[in-house]
VOLUM-347951 format. One line per 4 residues: for each residue x, y, z of C-alpha. Coordinates in Angstrom, 3 decimals, decimal comma. Example, Ala and Ser with C-alpha at 12.3 -4.5 7.8 and 13.67 -1.06 7.14 Angstrom:
12,300/-4,500/7,800  13,670/-1,060/7,140
This chain:
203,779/86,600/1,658  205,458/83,781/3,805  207,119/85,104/6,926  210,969/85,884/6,327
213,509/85,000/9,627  216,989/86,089/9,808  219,286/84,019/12,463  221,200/87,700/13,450
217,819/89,240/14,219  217,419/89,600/17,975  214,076/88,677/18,005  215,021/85,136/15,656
214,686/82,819/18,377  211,177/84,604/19,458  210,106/83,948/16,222  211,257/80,415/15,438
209,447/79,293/18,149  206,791/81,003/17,085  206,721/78,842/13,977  207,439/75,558/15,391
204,631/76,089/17,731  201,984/77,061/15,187  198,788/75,853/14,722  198,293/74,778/10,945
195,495/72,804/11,169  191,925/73,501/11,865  191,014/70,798/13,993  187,002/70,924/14,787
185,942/69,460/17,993  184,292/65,870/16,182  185,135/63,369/19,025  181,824/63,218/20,392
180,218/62,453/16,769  182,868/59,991/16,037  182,825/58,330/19,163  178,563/57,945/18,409
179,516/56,487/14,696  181,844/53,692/16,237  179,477/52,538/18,415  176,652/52,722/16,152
178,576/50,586/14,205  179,570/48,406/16,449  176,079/47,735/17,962  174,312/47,322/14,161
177,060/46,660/11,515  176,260/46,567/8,669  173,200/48,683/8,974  175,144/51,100/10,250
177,599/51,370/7,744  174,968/51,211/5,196  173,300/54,086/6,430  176,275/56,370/7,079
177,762/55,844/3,659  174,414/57,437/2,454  174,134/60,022/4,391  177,607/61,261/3,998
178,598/59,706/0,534  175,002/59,992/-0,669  175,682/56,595/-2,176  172,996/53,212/-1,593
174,308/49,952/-0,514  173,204/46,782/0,677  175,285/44,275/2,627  176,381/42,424/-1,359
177,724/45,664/-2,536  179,794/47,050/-0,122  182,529/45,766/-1,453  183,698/45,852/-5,294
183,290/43,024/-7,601  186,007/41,077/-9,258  184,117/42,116/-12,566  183,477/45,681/-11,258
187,711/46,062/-10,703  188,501/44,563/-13,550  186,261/47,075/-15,833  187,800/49,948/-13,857
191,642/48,677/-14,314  190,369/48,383/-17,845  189,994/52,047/-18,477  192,690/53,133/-17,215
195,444/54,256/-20,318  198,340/52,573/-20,660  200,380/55,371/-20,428  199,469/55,555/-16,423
199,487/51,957/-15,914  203,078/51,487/-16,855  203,561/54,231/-14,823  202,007/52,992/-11,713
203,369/49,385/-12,928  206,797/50,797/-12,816  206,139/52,646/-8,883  204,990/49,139/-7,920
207,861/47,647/-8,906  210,260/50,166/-7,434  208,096/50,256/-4,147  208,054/47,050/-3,956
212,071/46,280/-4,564  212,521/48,844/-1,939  210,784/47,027/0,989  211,399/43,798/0,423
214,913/45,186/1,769  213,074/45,906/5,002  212,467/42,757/5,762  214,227/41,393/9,234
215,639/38,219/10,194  215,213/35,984/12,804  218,023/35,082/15,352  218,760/32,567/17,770
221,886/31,757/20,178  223,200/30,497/23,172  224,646/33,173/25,657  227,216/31,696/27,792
225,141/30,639/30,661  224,168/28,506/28,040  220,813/29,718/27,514  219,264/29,672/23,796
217,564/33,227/23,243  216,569/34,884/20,540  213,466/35,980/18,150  211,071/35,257/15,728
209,180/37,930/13,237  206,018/37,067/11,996  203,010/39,566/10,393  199,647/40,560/11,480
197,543/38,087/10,344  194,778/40,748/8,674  195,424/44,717/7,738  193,187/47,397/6,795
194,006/49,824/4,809  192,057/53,464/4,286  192,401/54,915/1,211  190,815/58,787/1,269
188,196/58,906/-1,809  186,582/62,458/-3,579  189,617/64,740/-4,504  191,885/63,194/-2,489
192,180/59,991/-3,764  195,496/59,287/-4,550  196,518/55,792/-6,210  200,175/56,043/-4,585
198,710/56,019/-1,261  197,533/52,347/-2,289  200,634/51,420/-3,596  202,436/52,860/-0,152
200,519/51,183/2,428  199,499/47,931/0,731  203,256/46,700/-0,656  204,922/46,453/2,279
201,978/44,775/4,076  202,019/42,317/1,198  205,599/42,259/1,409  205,500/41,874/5,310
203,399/38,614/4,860  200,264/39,833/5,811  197,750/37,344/5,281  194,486/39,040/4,565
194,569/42,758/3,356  190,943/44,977/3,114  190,720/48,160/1,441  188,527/50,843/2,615
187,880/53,496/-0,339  185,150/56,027/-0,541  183,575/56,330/-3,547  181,532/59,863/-3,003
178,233/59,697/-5,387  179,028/56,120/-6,632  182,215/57,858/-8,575  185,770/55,769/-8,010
188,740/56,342/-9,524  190,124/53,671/-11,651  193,903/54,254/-10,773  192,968/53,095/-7,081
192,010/50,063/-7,942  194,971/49,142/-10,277  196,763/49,896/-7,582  194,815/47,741/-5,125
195,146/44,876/-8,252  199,234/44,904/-7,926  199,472/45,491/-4,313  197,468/41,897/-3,844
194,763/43,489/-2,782  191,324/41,638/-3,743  189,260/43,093/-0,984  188,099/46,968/-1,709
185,019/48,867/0,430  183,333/51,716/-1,091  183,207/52,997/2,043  184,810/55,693/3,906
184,671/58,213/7,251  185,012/57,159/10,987  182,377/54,181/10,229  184,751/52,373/7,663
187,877/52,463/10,408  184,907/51,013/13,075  183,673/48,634/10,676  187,832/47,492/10,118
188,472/47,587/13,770  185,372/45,941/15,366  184,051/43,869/12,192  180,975/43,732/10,716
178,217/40,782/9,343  179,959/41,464/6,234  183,514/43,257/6,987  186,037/40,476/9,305
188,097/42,275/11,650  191,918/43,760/11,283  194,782/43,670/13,593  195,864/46,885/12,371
194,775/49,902/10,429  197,046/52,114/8,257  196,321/55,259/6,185  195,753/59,159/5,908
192,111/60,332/6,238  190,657/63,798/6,800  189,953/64,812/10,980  186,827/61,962/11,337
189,479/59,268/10,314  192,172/60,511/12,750  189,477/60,781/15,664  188,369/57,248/14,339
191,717/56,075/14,412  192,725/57,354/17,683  189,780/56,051/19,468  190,127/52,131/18,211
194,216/51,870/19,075  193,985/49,335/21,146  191,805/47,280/19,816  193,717/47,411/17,201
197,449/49,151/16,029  197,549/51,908/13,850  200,290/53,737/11,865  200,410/57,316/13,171
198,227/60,250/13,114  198,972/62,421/10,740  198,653/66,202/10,310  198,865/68,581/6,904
201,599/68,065/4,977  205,174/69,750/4,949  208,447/70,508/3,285  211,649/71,977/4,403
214,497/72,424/1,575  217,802/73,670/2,574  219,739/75,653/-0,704  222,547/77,546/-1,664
222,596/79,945/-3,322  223,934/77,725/-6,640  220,412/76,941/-7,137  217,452/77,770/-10,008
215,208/79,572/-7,759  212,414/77,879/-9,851  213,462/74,660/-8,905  213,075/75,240/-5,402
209,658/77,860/-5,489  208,343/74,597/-7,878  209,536/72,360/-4,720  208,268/74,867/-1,731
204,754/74,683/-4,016  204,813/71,072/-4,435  203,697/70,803/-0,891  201,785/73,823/-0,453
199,123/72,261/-2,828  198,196/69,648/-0,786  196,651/71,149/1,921  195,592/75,203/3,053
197,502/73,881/6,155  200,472/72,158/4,311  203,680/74,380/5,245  206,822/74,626/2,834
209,945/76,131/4,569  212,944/77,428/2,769  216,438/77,610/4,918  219,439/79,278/2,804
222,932/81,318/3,888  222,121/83,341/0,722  219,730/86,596/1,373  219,984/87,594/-2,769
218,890/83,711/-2,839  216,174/84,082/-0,172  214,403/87,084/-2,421  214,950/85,106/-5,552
213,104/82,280/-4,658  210,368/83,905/-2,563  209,397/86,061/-6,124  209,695/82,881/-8,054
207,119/81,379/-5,843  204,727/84,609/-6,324  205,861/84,153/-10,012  204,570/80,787/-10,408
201,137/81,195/-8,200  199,962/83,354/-10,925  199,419/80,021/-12,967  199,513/76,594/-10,757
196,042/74,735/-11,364  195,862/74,045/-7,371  196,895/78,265/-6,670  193,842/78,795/-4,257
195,250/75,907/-1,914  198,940/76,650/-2,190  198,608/80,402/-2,453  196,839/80,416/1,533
199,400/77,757/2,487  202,284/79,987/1,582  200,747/82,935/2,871  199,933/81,852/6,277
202,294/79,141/6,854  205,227/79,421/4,345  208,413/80,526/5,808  211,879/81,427/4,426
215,076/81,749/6,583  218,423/83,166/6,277  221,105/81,847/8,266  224,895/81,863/8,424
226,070/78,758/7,552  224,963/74,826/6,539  225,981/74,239/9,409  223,251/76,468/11,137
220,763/75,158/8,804  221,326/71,460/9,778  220,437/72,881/13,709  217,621/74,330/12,591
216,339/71,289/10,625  216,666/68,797/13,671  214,571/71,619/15,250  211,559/71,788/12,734
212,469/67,977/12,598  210,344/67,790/9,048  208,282/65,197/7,266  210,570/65,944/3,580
213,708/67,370/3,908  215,447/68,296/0,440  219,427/69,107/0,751  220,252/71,261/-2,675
223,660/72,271/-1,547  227,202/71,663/-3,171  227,624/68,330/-0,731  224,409/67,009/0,770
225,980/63,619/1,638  228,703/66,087/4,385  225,293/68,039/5,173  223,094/64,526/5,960
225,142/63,880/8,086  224,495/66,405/10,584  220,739/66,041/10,227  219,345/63,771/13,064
215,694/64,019/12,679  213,425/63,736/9,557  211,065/61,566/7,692  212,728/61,554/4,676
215,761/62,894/3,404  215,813/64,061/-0,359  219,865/64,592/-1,618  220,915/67,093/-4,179
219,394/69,309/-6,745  218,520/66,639/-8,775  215,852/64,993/-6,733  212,697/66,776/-5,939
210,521/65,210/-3,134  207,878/64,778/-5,631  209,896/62,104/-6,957  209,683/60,368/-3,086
205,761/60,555/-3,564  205,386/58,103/-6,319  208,618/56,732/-7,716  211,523/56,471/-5,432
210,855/53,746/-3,733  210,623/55,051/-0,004  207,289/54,894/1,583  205,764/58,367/1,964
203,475/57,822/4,959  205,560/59,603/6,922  205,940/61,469/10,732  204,286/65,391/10,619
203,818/67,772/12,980  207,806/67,604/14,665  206,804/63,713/15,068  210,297/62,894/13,178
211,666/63,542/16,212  210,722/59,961/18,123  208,664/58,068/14,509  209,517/57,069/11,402
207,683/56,507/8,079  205,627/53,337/7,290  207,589/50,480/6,726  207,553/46,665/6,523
208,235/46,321/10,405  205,205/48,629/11,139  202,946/44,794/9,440  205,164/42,545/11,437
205,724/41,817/15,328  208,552/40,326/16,808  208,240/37,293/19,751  211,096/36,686/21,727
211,634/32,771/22,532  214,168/31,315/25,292  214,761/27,897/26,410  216,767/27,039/29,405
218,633/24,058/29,904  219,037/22,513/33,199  222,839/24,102/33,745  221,441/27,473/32,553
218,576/27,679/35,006  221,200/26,284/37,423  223,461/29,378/37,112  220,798/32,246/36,403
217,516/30,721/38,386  219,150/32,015/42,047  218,781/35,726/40,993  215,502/35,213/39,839
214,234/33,939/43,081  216,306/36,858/44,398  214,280/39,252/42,598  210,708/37,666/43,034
211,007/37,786/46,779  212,022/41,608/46,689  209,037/42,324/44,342  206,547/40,034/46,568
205,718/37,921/44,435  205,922/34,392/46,189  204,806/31,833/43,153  207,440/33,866/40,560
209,944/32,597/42,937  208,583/29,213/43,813  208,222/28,362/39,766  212,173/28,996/39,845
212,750/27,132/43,266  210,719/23,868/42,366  212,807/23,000/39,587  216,286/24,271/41,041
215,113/21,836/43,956  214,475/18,725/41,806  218,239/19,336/40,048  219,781/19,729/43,120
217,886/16,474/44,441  219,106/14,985/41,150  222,641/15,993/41,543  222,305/14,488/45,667
């Protein structure tokens, strides 16, 4: 059974700290072994990469097939019924539409010194993007990370997919087809992030690496920022849905489990002002474990993680929220739009009954790479702006440098630094000359 808080408990805030403060995932100590696979890689290549994918996906390359072949993608895309390609056809599309939205616009103007400032967005010339292969290999994570590179501008995009024992899935590479992705690995772990990061004989380099990937990708990922950028690092998945009681308590145990089957560590959180509601839901959930496919994941997840709490108003609940400061956040109340907006932090925000966060996984539109682990409170999701950088231009003219140049030297001589200020003071000399 999940843990059940009351706010009028006197030991509430004892035990909501508790829970924002738990450990959910099992995180072993594989620095040292990932730090040994990125520099094996970087010293050998492709070698290296060859050797690792066979050890650990038991699968034989050589330096012509690591990466799929044109004919080899389109065989795959060919099996794959059109029943899911319209439906992955029709996420693209939606994905895609949402983005492009995303996109920001340059600006330039003169201030009234009358100095022209302003910016310029352009993308990262070359993304990676990891894709996690065996049972978690999920064809919307393609679609999610490679549209709004494409849409971004991003001039060369590589895809890095496992393919344990030879076996892919057909349904990733569709979706690597209408992302614009021609470029797919079959390779996977801490050595395919190296290989994106540091290049290879055969792999070029990345400016930046996006994608979920179990705890050698994260270490992988966290040890190459710098070298190159990275989306986030994230942690097991979660859900928090706030409800009244005018609710099917189905509806929201189906929700709460929609989450707990991704991960043993995934946590689903239920917040209501309804105890009757708070019981009817938590049986609905044991209700419906008896059955779900995916039970022996979600069953430990609700168990040792799940939580439900009973408060005293919406209000209450939207304080708590901005607390757990969630990665989905469903709103099934009577007016979700007057309860948004007291919620301040959260990935993604899922209003009224009538729209599950499963529906933000695949369909929606919004990107669901998004902040775990409380990270909602200073990230947000992946986005178009996460592919693109922005470079600020200025140009001075010679009545602009006039007016503003003074306090520059001002400041380089109280910082020490004598040729900042001369750079400002040769060419303030030569107008005033002119002027003379």
């Amino acid at each position: 059974m999940p843990q059940f808080l009351n706010t009028n408990d006197a030991d509430f805030d004892t035990r909501f700290a508790a829970l924002l403060e738990m450990k959910r995932e099992d995180a072993p100590d594989v620095d040292d072994t990932v730090a040994a696979i990125i520099a094996d890689v970087r010293a050998r290549g492709d070698a290296a990469v060859i050797e690792l994918t066979a050890k650990f996906d038991r699968l034989s390359l050589t330096p012509e097939t690591l990466a799929f072949t044109p004919e080899e993608i389109a065989s795959a895309i060919g099996q794959v019924p059109a029943v899911e390609r319209d439906a992955l056809e029709l996420a693209a599309e939606r994905i895609r539409a949402y983005h492009v939205r995303q996109r920001p616009e340059d600006a330039r103007w003169t201030d009234p010194d009358g100095a022209e400032l302003g910016w310029r967005w352009g993308p990262v010339s070359a993304a990676g993007l990891y894709v996690p292969g065996g049972l978690a290999s999920y064809p919307s994570s393609v679609l999610m990370n490679a549209i709004p590179a494409q849409v971004a501008g991003v001039g060369r995009l590589t895809i890095c997919a496992p393919t344990p024992d030879g076996i892919s899935n057909p349904l990733v590479l569709l979706a690597a087809h209408l992302s614009g992705v021609d470029t797919i690995y079959r390779i996977g772990g801490a050595q395919a992030i190296a290989a994106m990061a540091y290049g290879t004989g055969t792999i070029a380099p990345v400016d930046k690496i996006t994608g979920p990937g179990n705890a050698f990708v994260a270490a992988a990922k966290r040890r190459v920022f710098g070298k190159v950028g990275i989306d986030m690092i994230a942690g097991p998945s979660e859900i928090l849905v706030i409800a009244d009681a005018d609710n099917d308590p189905d509806w929201i145990a189906t929700d709460l489990l929609s989450q707990a089957e991704h991960d043993e560590s995934a946590q689903s959180i239920l917040i209501t002002d309804d105890a009757d509601f708070a019981q009817a839901v938590a049986r609905a959930v044991e209700a419906q474990l008896q059955t779900l496919p995916r039970a022996a994941i979600a069953g430990p997840s609700w168990r040792d993680f799940g939580a439900i709490i009973t408060c005293s108003d919406l209000s209450e609940a939207a304080t708590l929220s901005d607390r757990i400061a969630p990665e989905h956040l469903e709103l099934c109340v009577a007016d979700p739009e007057a309860l948004f907006a007291k919620i301040t932090h959260a990935g993604a925000v899922f209003l009224g009954q009538w729209t599950p966060e499963a529906i933000g996984d695949y369909i929606g539109g919004p990107n669901h790479v998004l902040p775990t682990a409380r990270s909602a409170r200073f990230s947000s999701g992946l986005n178009v702006l996460d592919f693109m950088k922005r470079t600020t231009v200025a140009r001075m003219t010679p009545a602009a440098l006039k007016a503003i140049g003074p306090a520059a030297e001002v400041l380089a001589a109280s910082e020490g630094l004598g040729a900042h200020g001369a750079s400002v003071a040769a060419r303030l000399a030569r107008l005033n000359a002119d002027e003379g």
